[in-house]
GUPA-38971 format. One record per residue (C-alpha): x, y, z. Coordinates in steps of 0.05 Angstrom, whole numbers. Example, Ala and Ser with C-alpha at 12.3 -4.5 7.8 and 13.67 -1.06 7.14 Angstrom:
2
+--------+--------+--------+
!     xx !     yy !     zz !
+--------+--------+--------+
!    246 !    -90 !    156 !
!    273 !    -21 !    143 !
+--------+--------+--------+
//
This chain:
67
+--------+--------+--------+
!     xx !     yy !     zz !
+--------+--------+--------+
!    458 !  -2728 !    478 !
!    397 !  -2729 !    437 !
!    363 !  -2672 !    400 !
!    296 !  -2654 !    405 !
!    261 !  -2656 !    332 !
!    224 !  -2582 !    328 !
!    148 !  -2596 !    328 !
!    120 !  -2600 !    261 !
!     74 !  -2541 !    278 !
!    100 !  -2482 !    320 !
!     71 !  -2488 !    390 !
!     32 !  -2413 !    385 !
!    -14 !  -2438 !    323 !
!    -22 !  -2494 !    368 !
!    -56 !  -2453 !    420 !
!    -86 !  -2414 !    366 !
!   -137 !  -2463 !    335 !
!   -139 !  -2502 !    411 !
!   -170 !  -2430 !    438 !
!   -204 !  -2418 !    372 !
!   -247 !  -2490 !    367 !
!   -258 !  -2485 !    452 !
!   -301 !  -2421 !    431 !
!   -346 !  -2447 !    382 !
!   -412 !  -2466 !    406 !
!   -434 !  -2514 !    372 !
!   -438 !  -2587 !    378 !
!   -367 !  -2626 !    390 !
!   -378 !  -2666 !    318 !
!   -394 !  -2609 !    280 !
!   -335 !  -2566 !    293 !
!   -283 !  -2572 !    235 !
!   -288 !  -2559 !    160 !
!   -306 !  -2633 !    136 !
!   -337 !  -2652 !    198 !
!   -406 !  -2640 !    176 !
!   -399 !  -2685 !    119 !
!   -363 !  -2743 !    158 !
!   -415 !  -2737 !    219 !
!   -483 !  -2727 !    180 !
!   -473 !  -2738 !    107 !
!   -448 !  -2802 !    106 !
!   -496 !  -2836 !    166 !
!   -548 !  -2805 !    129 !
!   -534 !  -2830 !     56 !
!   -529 !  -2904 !     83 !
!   -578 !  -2899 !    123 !
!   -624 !  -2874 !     54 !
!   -585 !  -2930 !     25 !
!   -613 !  -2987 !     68 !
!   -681 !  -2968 !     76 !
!   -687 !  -2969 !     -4 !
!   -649 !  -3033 !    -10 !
!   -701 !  -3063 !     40 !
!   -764 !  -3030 !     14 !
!   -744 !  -3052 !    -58 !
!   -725 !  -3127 !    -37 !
!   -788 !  -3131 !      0 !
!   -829 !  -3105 !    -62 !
!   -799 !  -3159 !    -97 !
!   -811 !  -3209 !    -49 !
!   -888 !  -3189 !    -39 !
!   -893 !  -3184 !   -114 !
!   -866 !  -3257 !   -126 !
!   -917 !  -3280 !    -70 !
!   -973 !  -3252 !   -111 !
!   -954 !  -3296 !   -175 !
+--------+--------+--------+
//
């Protein structure tokens, strides 16, 4: 005898935003609202990140060389 909980979000909105995302054409990643900033944003600002870490240890490295 046990009771089904009701789904926390009705089974037809379900469908809805299931039918709605398999009809966008664009790239899997890139579909929802924050995805963009998740997928590209962040990858991209440590990426940025790293490079100027190394380029600005290096500069300090070649510059203690010099002395």
């Amino acid at each position: 005898m046990t009771v089904a909980e009701p789904p926390f979000v009705p089974r037809e909105k379900l469908f809805e935003k299931q039918k709605y995302f398999q009809s966008i054409q664009k790239h899997t990643y890139l579909k929802g609202r924050f995805d963009r900033i998740t997928s590209v944003a962040i990858p991209g600002a440590l990426a940025a990140s790293c490079l100027f870490m190394i380029v600005s240890t290096s500069t300090v490295i070649h510059s203690l060389w010099i002395f």
